[in-house]
C-alpha positions as CSV (number, residue, x, y, z in Angstrom):
1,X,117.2,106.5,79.4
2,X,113.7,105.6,78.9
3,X,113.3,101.5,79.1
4,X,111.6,99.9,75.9
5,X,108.9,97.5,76.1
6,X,107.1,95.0,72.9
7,X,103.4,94.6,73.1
8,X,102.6,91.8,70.8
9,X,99.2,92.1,69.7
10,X,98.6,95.8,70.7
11,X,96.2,97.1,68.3
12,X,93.3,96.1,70.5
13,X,91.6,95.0,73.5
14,X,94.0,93.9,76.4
15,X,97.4,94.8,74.2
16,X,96.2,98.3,73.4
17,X,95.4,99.3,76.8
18,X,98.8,98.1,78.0
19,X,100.8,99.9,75.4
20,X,99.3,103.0,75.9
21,X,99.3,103.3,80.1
22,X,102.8,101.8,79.4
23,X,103.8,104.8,76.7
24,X,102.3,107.3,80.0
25,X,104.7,105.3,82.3
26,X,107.6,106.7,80.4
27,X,108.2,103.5,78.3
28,X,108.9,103.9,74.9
29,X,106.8,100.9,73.3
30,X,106.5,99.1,70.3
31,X,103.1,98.8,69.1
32,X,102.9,95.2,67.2
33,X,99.6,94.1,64.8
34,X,99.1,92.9,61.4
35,X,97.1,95.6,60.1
36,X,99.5,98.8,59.6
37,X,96.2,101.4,59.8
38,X,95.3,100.0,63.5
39,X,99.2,100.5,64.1
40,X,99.4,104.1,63.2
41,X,95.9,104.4,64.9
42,X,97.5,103.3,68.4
43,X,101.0,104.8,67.7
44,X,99.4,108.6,67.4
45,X,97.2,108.1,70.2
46,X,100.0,107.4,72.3
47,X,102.1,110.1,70.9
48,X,99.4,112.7,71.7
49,X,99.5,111.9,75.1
50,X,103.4,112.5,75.6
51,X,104.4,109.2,75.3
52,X,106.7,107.8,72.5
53,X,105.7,105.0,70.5
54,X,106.8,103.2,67.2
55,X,104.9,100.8,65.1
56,X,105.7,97.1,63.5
57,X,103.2,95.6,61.7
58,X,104.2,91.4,62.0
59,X,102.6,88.1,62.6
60,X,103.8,87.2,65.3
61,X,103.2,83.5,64.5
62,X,106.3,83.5,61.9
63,X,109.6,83.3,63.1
64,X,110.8,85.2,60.2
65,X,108.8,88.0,61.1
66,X,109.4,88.2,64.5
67,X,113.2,88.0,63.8
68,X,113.0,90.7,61.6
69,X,111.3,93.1,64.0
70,X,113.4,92.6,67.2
71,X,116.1,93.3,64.3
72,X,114.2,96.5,63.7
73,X,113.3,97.7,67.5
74,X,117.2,96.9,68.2
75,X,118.3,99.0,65.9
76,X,116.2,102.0,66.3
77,X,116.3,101.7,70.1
78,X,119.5,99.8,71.1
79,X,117.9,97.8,74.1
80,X,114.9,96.0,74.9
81,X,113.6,95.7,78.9
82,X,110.0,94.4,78.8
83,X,108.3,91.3,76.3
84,X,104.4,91.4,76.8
85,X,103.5,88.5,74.3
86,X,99.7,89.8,74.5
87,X,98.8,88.5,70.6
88,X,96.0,85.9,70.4
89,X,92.9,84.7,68.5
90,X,90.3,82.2,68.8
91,X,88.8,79.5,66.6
92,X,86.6,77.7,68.6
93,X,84.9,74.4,68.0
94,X,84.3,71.1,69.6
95,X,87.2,68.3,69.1
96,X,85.5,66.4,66.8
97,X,84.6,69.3,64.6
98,X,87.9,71.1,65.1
99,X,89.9,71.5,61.3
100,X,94.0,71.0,61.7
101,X,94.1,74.7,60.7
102,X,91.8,76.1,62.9
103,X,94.3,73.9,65.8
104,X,97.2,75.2,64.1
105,X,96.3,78.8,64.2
106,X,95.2,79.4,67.5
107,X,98.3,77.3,68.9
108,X,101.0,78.9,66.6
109,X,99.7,82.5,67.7
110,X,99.3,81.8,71.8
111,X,102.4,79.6,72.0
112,X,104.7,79.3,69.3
113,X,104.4,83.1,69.3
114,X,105.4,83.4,72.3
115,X,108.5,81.0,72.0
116,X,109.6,82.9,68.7
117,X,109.4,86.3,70.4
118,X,110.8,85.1,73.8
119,X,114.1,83.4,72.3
120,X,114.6,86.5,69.9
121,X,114.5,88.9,72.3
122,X,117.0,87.2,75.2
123,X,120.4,87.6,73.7
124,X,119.3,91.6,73.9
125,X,117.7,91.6,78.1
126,X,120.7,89.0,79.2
127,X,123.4,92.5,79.0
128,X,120.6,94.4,81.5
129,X,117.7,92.3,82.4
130,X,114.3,92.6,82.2
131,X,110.9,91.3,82.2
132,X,108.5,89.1,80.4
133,X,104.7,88.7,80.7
134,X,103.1,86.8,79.1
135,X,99.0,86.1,78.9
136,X,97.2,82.8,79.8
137,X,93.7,82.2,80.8
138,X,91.4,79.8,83.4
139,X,91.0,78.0,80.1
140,X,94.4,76.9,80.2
141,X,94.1,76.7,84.2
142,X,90.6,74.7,84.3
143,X,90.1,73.6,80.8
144,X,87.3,75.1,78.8
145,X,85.0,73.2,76.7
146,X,84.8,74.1,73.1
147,X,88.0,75.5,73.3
148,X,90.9,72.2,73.1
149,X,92.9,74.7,70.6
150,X,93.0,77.8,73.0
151,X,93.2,75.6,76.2
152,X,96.5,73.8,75.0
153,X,97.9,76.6,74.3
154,X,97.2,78.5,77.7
155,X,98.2,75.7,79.3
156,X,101.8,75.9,77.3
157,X,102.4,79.5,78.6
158,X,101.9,78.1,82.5
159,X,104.6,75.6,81.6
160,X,106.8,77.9,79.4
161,X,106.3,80.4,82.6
162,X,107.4,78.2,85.5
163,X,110.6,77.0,83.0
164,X,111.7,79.9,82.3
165,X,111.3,81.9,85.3
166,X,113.9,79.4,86.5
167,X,116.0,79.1,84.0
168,X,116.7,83.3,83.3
169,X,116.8,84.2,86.7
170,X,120.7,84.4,86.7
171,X,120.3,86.8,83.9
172,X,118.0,89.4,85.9
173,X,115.1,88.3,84.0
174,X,111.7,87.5,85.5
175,X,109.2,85.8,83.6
176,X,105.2,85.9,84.7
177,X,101.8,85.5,83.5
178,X,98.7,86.8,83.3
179,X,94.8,85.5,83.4
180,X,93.1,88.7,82.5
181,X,89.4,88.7,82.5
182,X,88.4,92.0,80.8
183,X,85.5,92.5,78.1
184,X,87.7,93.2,74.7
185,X,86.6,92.5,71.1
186,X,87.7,88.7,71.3
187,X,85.7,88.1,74.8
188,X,82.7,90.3,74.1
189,X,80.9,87.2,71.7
190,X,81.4,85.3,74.2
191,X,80.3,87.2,77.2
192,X,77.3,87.9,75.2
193,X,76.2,84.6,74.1
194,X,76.3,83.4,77.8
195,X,74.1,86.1,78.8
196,X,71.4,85.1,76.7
197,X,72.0,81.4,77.8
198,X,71.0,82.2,81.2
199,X,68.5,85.5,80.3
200,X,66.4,82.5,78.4
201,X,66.1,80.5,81.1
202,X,66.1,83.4,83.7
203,X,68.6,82.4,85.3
204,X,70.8,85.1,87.1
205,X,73.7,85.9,85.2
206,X,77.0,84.1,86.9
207,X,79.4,86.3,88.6
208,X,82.3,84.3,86.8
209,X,81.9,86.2,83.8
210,X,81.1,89.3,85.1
211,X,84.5,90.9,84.0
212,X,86.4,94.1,84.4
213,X,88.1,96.4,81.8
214,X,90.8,96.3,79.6
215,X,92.7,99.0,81.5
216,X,91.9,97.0,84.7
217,X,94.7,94.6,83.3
218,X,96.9,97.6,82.1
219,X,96.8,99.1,85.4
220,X,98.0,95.6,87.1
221,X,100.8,95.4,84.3
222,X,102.3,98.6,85.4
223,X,102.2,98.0,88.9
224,X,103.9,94.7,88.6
225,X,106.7,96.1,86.5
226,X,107.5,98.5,88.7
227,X,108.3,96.2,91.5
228,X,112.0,95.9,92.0
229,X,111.8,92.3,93.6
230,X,114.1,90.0,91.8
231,X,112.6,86.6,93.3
232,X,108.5,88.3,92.1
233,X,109.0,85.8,89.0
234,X,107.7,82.3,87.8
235,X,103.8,83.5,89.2
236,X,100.7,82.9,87.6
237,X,98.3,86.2,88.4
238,X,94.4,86.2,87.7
239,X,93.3,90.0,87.1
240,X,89.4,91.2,86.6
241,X,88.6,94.7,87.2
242,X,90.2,95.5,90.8
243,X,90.8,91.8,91.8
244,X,94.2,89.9,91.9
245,X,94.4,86.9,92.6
246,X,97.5,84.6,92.2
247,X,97.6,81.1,91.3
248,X,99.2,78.3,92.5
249,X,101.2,75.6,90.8
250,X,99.5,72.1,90.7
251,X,100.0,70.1,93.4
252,X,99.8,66.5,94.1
253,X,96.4,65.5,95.7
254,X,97.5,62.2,97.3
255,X,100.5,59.2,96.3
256,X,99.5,55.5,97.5
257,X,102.0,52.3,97.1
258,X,100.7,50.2,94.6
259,X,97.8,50.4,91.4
260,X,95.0,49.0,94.1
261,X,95.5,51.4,96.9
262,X,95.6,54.0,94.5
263,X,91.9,53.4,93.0
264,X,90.7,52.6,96.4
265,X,91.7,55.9,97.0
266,X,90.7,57.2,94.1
267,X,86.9,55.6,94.4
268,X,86.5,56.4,98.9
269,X,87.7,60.2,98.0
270,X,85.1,60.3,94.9
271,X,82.8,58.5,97.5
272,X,82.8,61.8,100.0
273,X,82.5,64.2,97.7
């Protein structure tokens, strides 16, 4: 029996490319957006290629929704095997500027989205197992400026990673993450307006965001769920174009005794640097 897999946020981009090298990996998939035309759209093209695919248009940044369509894939499919929580947006603005709702809606798509369609979906994987990826970015690794809303929330996934990855793996469920860097309809603006930055001053164009494709990422996600390693869980993986790289879990940098040692630490080590 075919496994199924959820792709949150599939319609475009990163989530589109995953459902559909998924559907030709003899998934069947559940193509998830808000707009029921860009559904359909990605639902036929992965039916033409042989796979098999079914549509649910949800936000996946209301609990009611979400509920309602693991309710849905459940009972069309009986079982569900893979979570990729791919949905996102972007409202980017400096702190001070930032509006409450352009924090809230960034933050409830990235992260509470991800908690709504993680806890709906493990009463169903605890009878078999399975696996769930989920998407963060450097900006939740490194901070990026401009970006407080999207940050926090990438940062969540890191944490909501390493948690659950140890608290599901008695159920034969592994829990990872993914730092894609791929040039999609929410990265191109960006990509774009940092190349003219440096083409102005003419300044070569940084390798850092010189990024790979879409399918890059797709290719990775496919790969990884076909490893059968029950302890390949609770890892943070950077993907752009060919290269992986995975990260590692803060660590601490030094401990001292008391307050004073600390900062004279603190002040010789800035000192060196």
């Amino acid at each position: 029996m075919k496994k199924v897999a959820i792709v949150t946020g599939s319609t475009r981009g990163i989530g589109r490319s995953i459902a559909v090298h998924l559907g030709q990996s003899d998934y069947q998939i559940v193509v998830n957006g808000t707009k029921q035309e860009l559904v359909d759209e990605v639902v036929r093209d992965i039916d033409r290629a042989g796979g098999d695919a079914k549509g649910y248009v949800g936000n996946i940044a209301d609990p009611i929704a979400v509920t309602k369509m693991v309710d849905a894939v459940m009972a069309q499919f009986g079982r569900i095997d893979v979570l990729v929580h791919n949905a996102g947006n972007l409202h980017d603005q400096k702190c001070i500027k930032m509006t409450d709702e352009e924090w809230r809606s960034v933050v409830n798509v990235h992260l509470n989205g991800a908690f709504y369609s993680i806890q709906r979906v493990l009463p169903h994987m605890q009878v078999s197992g399975g696996d769930i990826l989920l998407m963060t970015s450097t900006a939740g690794l490194g901070g990026s400026i401009g970006q407080v809303n999207y940050s926090a929330a990438k940062a969540g996934i890191l944490g909501m990673t390493w948690t659950l990855a140890a608290e599901l793996k008695r159920d034969n469920i592994r829990v990872n993450a993914i730092s894609p860097a791929a040039l999609t309809d929410m990265t191109r603006p960006v990509i774009e307006h940092v190349k003219n930055k440096y083409a102005s001053k003419n300044e070569p164009f940084p390798d850092f965001w010189k990024v790979g494709e879409a399918d890059d990422v797709a290719r990775f996600v496919v790969a990884l769920l076909a490893q059968q390693d029950p302890d390949l869980t609770g890892e943070i993986f950077g993907v752009n174009g060919s290269k992986v790289t995975k990260w590692e879990k803060p660590v601490a940098a030094y401990s001292e005794n008391s307050i004073d040692e600390f900062f004279t630490t603190w002040h010789s080590r800035k000192g060196s640097k």
